[in-house]
C-alpha positions in Angstrom: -68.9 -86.5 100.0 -69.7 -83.2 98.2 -72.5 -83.0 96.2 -72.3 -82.1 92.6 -73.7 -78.5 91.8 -77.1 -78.1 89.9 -76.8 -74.9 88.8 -78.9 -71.8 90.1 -81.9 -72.9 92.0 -85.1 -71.1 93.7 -86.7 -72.6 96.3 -90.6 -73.4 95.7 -92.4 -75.0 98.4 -95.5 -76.9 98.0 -98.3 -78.9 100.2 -99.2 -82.1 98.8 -102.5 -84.3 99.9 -101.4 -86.4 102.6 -101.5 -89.8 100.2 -99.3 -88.2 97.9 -96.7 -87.3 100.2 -96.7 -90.3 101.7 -96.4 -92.3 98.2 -93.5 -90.0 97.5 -91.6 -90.4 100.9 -92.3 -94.5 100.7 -90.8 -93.5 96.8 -87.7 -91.7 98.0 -86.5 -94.6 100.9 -87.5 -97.3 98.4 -85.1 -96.2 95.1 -82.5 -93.8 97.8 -83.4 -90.5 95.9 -83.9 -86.7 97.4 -87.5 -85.8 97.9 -86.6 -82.5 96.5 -84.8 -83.9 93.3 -87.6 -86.2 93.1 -90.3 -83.2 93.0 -87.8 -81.4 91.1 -87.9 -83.8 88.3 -91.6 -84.5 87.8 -92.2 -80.6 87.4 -89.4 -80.2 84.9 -91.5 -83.1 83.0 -94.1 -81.1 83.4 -92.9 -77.7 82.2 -91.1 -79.5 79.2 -94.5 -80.1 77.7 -96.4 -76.5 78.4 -96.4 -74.2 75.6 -96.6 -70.9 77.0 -97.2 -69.0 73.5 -100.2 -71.1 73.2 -101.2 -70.3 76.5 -100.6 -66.8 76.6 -101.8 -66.0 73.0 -98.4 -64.8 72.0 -96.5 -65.9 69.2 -93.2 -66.0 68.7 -90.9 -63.6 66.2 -88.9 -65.5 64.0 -85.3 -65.2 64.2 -85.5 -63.7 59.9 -88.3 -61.3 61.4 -86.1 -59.9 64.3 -83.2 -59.0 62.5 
């Protein structure tokens, strides 16, 4: 069966602790799901929360600004 297309990836490996890997492999045979989408998911969670302006100390332009 084919598998539906994501969209443009990069590869970003990682080590885990050993408990956490383990949790996440017993995860992935218990619910069927990739490892990978798995990981995948919890850093987009993740990401969806950081704000990088804040972070960085930059602000951003808005849009009335720019033009």
């Amino acid at each position: 069966m084919p598998m539906p297309h994501k969209g443009e990836r990069r590869y970003v490996p990682t080590r885990l602790p050993v408990a956490d890997a383990n949790k996440l492999m017993a995860f992935a045979e218990a619910t069927g799901d990739n490892r990978g989408d798995i990981i995948a998911r919890a850093v987009n969670e993740f990401l969806q929360k950081i704000d990088l302006d804040a972070i960085t100390g930059q602000e951003a332009l808005p849009i009335a600004q720019a033009s």
